[in-house]
C-alpha positions as semicolon CSV with decimal commas, in nm:
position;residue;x (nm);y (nm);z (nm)
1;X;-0,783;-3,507;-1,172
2;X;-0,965;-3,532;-0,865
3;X;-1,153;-3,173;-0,745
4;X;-1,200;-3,101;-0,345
5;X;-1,563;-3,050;-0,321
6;X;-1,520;-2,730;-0,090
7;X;-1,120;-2,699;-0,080
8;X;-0,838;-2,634;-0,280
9;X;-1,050;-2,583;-0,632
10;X;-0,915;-2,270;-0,674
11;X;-0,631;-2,392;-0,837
12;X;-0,702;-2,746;-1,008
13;X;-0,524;-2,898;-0,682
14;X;-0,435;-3,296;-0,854
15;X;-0,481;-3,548;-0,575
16;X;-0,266;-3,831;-0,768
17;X;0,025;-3,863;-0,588
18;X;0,396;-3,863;-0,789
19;X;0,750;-3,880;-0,634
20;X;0,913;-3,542;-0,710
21;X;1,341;-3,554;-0,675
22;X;1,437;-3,356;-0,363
23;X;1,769;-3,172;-0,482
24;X;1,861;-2,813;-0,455
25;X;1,878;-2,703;-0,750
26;X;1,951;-2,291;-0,893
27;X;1,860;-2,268;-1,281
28;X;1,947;-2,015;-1,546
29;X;1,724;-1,976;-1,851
30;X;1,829;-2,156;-2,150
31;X;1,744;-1,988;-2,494
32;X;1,687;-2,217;-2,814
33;X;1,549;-2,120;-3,146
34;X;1,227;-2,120;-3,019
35;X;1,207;-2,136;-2,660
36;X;1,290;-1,957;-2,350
37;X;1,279;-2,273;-2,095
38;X;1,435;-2,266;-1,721
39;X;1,399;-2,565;-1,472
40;X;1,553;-2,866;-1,426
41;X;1,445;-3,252;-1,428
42;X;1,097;-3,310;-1,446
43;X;1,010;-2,927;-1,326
44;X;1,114;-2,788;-1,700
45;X;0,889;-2,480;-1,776
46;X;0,889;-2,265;-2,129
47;X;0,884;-1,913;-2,038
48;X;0,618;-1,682;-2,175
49;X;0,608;-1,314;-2,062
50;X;0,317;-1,106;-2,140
51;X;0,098;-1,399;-2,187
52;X;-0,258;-1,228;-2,093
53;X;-0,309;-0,961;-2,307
54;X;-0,609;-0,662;-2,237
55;X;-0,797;-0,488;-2,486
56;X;-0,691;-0,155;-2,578
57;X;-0,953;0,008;-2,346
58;X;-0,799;-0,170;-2,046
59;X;-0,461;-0,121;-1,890
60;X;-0,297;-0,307;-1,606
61;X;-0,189;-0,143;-1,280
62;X;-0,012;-0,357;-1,028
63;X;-0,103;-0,711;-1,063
64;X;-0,160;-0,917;-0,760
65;X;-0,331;-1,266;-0,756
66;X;-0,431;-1,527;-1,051
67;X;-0,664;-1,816;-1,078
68;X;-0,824;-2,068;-1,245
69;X;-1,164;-2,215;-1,263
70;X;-1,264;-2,618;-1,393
71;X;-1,286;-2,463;-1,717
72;X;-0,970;-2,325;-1,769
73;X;-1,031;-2,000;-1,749
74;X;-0,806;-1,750;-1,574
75;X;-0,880;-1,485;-1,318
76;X;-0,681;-1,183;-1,269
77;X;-0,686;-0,918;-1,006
78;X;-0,482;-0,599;-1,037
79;X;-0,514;-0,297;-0,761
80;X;-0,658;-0,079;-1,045
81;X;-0,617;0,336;-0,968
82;X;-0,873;0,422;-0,691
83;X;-0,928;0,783;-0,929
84;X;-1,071;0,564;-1,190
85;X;-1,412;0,421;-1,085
86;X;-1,555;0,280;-1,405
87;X;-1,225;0,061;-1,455
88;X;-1,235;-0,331;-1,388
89;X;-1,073;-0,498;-1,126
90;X;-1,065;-0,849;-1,225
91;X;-0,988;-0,961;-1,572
92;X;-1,057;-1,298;-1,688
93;X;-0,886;-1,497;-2,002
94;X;-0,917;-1,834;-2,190
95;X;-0,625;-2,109;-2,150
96;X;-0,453;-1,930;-2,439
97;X;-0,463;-1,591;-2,320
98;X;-0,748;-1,432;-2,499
99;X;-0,927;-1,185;-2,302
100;X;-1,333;-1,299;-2,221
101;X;-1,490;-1,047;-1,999
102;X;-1,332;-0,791;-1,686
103;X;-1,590;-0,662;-1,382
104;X;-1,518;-0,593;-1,050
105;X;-1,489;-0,160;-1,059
106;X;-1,606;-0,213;-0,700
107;X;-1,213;-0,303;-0,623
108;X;-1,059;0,004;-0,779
109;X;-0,777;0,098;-0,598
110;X;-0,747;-0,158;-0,349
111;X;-0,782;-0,502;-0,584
112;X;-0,561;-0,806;-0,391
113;X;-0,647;-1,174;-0,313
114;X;-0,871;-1,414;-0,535
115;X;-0,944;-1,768;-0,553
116;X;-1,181;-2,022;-0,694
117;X;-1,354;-2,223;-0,501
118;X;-1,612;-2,485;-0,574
119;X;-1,973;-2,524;-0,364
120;X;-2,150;-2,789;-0,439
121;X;-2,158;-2,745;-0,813
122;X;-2,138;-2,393;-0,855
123;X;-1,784;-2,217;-0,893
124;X;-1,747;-1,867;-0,710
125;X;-1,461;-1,603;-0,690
126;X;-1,324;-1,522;-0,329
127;X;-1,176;-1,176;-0,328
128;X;-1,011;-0,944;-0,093
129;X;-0,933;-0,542;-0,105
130;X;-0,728;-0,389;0,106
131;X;-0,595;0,031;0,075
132;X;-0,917;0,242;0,121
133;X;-1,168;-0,069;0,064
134;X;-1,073;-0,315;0,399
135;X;-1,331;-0,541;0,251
136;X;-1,327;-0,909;0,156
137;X;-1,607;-1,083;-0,092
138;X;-1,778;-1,356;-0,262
139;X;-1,855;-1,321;-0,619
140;X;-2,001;-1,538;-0,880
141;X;-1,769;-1,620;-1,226
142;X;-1,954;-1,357;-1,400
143;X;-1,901;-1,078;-1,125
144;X;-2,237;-1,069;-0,959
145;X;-2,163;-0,982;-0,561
146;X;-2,306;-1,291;-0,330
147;X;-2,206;-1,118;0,011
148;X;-1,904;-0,856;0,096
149;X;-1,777;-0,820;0,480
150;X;-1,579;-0,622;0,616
151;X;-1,352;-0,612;0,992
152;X;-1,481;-0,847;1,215
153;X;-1,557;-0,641;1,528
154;X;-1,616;-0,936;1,704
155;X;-1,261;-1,027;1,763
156;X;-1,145;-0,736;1,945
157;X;-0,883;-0,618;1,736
158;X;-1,028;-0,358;1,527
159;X;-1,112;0,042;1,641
160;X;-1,464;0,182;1,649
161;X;-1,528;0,231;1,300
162;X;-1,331;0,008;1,091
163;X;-1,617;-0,162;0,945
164;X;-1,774;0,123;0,885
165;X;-1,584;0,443;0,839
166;X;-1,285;0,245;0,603
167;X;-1,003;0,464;0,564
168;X;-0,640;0,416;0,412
169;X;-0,485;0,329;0,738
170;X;-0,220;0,067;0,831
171;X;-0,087;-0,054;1,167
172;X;-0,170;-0,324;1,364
173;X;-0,531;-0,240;1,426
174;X;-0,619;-0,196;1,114
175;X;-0,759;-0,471;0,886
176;X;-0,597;-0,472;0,538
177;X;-0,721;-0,878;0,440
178;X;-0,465;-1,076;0,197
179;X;-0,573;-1,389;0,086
180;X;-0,810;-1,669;0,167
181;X;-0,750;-2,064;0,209
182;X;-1,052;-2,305;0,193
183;X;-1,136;-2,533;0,480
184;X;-1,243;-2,885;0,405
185;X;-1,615;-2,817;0,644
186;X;-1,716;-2,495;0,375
187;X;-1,559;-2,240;0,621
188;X;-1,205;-2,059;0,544
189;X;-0,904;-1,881;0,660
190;X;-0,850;-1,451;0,596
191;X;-0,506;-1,361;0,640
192;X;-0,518;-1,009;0,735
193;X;-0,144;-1,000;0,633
194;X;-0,145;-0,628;0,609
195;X;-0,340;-0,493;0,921
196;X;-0,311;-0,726;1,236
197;X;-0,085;-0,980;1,125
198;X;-0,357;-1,260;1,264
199;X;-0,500;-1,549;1,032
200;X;-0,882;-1,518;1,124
201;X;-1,136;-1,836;1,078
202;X;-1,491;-1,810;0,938
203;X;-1,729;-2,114;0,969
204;X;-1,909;-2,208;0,666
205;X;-2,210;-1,965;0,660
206;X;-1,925;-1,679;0,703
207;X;-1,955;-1,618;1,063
208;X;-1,616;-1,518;1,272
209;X;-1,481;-1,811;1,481
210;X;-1,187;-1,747;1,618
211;X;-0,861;-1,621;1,504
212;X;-0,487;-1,716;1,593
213;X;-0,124;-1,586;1,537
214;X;0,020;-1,260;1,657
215;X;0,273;-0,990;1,527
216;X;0,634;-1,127;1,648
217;X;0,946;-1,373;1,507
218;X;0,835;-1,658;1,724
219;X;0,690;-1,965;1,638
220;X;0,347;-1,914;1,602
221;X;0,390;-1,557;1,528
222;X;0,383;-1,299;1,225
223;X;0,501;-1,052;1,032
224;X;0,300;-0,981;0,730
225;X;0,141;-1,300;0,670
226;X;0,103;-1,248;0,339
227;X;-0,053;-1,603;0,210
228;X;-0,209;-1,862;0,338
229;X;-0,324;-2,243;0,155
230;X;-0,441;-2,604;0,298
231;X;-0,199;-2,802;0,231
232;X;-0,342;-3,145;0,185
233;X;-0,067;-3,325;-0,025
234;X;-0,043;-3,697;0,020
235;X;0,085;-3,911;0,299
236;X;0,056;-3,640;0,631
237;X;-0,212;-3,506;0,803
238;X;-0,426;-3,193;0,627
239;X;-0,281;-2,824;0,775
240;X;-0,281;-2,534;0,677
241;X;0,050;-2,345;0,572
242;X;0,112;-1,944;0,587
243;X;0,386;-1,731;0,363
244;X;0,487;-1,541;0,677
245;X;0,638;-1,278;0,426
246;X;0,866;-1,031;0,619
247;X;1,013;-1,332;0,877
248;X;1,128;-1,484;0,545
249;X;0,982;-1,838;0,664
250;X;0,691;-2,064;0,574
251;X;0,511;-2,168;0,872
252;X;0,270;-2,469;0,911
253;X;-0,029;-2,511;1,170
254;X;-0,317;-2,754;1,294
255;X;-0,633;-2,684;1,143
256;X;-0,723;-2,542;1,491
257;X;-0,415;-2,315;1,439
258;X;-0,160;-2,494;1,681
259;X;0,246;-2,416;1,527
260;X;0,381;-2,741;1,379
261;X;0,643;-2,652;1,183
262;X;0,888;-2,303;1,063
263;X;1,048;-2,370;0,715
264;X;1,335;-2,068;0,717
265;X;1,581;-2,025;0,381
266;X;1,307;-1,841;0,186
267;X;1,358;-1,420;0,092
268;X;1,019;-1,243;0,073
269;X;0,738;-1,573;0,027
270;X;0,444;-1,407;-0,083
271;X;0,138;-1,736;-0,131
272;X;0,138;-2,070;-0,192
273;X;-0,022;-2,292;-0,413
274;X;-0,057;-2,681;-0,463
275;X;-0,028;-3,009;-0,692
276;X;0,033;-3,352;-0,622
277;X;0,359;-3,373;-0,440
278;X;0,456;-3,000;-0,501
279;X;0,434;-2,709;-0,327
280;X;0,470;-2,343;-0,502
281;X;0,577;-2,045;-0,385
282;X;0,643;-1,713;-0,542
283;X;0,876;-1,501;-0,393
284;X;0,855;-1,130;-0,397
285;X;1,235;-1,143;-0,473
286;X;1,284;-1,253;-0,809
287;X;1,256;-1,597;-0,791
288;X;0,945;-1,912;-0,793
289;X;1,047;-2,185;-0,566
290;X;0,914;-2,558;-0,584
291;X;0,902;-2,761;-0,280
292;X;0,898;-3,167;-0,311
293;X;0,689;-3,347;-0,059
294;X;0,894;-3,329;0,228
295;X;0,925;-2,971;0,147
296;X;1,261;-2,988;-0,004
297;X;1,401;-2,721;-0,267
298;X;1,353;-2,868;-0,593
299;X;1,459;-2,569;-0,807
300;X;1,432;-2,118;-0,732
301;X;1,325;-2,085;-1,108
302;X;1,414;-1,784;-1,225
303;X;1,701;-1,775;-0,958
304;X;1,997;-1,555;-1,051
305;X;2,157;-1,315;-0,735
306;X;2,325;-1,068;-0,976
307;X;1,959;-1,012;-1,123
308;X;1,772;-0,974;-0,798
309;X;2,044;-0,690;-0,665
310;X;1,962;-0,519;-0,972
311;X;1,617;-0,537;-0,924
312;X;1,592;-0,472;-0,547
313;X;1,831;-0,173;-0,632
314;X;1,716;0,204;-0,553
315;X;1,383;0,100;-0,390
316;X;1,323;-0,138;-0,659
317;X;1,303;0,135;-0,937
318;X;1,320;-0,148;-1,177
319;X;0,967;-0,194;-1,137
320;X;0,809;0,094;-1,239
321;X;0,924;0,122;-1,569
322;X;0,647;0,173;-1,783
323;X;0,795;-0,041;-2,103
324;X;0,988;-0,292;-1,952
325;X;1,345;-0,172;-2,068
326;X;1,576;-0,298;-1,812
327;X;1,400;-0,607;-1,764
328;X;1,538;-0,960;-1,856
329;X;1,361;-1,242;-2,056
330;X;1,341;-1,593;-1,865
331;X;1,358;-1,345;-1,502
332;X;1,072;-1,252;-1,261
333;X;1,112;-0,888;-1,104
334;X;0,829;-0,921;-0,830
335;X;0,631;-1,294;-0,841
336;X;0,319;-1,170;-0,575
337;X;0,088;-1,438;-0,705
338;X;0,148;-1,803;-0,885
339;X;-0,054;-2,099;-0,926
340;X;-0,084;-2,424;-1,123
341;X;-0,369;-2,514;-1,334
342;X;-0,464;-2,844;-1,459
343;X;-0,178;-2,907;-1,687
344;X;0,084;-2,830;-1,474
345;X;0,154;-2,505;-1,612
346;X;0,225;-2,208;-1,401
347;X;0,064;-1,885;-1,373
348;X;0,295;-1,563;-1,230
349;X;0,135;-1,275;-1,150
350;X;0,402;-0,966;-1,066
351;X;0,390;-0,657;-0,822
352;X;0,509;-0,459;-1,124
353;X;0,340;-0,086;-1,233
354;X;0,223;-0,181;-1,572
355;X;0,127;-0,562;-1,461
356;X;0,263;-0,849;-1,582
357;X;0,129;-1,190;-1,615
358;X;0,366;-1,505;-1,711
359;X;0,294;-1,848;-1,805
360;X;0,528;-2,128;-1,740
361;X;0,428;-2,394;-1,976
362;X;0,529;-2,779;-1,817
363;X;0,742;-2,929;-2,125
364;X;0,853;-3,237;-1,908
């Protein structure tokens, strides 16, 4: 396994390449004695629901992003209830799903994007909070805050204030920051995929340089860019590829943020993720899609229409049941979050009331 010094750690990105089988493919589960498993080919996955279990004095609220460090460890961040202050944020669990520790009250409310990322030979936790907090951060693995920013005035976009006076407030001058995606020189990409629908760029000691994109259904332009990743797979040129959410695309970009390409055929793409040949991407409707190298459909795991109309049914109700009744074993309700770690396994996090993390074990 090879580890990008200052890119694409956050989620054990492989470097080997491997020929991945480019065919459209819609799976069911498949229930044996003792596994749940859906996939097809080489892209086979056991399904295990519930997998990260808090302690009793803990309880999930919506979960939103997931992570994993060199060790194996995995990072959780849920929005948490703003009206409880002295309630984590960001909950962190072995490969096996054991709890180990949960900081981060600072994010109450407003918890979104996280990522790992890897400087020099320290590890540190990239997080974002959007709702009341407009904020965006650098953490270390243990919780302790390195820096915390907020709008960057600089760029024009922003009203008097928004750095300083935060308030819940949406619209296109507001900032509401998404997620982060690494740059190869130590700077990074913040989607603000909630406020101005702009991907902004911050050099390496976390000064604004420049920002591109614009709210629209052009090439080159947004609505609710949601995710964003460097997508450095083998055999083309390093870019860096957005989950341009509402437009129902993928779009890919220069490193200097000129449009290269608009993949269309997705429903809600939420983030991206990474690993040798493949690229991931949950989808806030039902469904985790894997893209081959040329950015073919592989396989929708979890795909099944009839389930997704029941779930997107009455303002997606389904969701906010409190025990789960309603919900179907081997089927995702509202992927937000999903990444591979080391193994191949995959992590789902879901936009669900009570939280929900799944792991997809690799069994092929």
């Amino acid at each position: 396994m090879k580890t990008l010094p200052t890119s694409l750690s956050r989620r054990r990105f492989l470097a080997t390449a491997a020929a991945v089988v480019a065919a459209p493919r819609v799976l069911t589960a498949q229930k044996s004695e003792k596994q749940l498993v859906i996939g097809t080919g080489e892209h086979r996955y056991e399904v295990i629901h519930n997998w990260a279990q808090l302690p009793d004095k803990y309880s999930w609220q919506t979960t939103h992003n997931v992570a994993v460090d060199h060790e194996g460890l995995v990072y959780i961040i849920h929005e948490g209830r703003e009206n409880l202050k002295d309630h984590p944020s960001i909950f962190v669990f072995d490969d096996r799903g054991r709890f180990v520790r949960a900081f981060g009250n600072q994010f109450q409310g407003g918890g979104h994007g996280l990522e790992v990322r890897t400087e020099g030979r320290q590890q540190f936790l990239y997080v974002t909070g959007y709702q009341q907090l407009k904020n965006f951060a650098k953490l270390t693995l243990k919780g302790e805050v390195v820096w915390e920013k907020r709008a960057p005035m600089e760029s024009g976009l922003y009203p008097k204030g928004e750095d300083t006076q935060p308030t819940k407030r949406w619209g296109r001058d507001a900032f509401m920051p998404t997620n982060f995606a690494f740059l190869p020189d130590g700077g990074w990409f913040l989607a603000d995929g909630y406020g101005s629908f702009r991907i902004h760029r911050y050099d390496k000691n976390g000064n604004w340089v420049s920002m591109f994109g614009a709210p629209g259904k052009g090439d080159g332009q947004f609505d609710t860019p949601h995710g964003i990743w460097i997508d450095s797979r083998p055999g083309k040129p390093v870019s860096v590829v957005v989950a341009d959410r509402a437009n129902k695309r993928l779009q890919w970009f220069t490193l200097e943020g000129k449009h290269l390409q608009t993949l269309d055929g997705f429903i809600l793409p939420a983030n991206l993720d990474t690993r040798k040949d493949l690229l991931l991407v949950p989808d806030l409707s039902a469904r985790v899609t894997l893209l081959d190298r040329n950015n073919q459909v592989i396989t929708h795991l979890g795909e099944d229409p009839e389930w997704r109309a029941a779930v997107l049914k009455d303002g997606m109700k389904l969701r906010g049941n409190t025990k789960g009744e309603g919900w179907v074993s081997g089927r995702f309700l509202h992927p937000h979050d999903a990444c591979f770690d080391a193994k191949g396994n995959i992590l789902v996090a879901e936009w669900v009331h009570t939280g929900r993390i799944t792991k997809l074990r690799k069994l092929s």
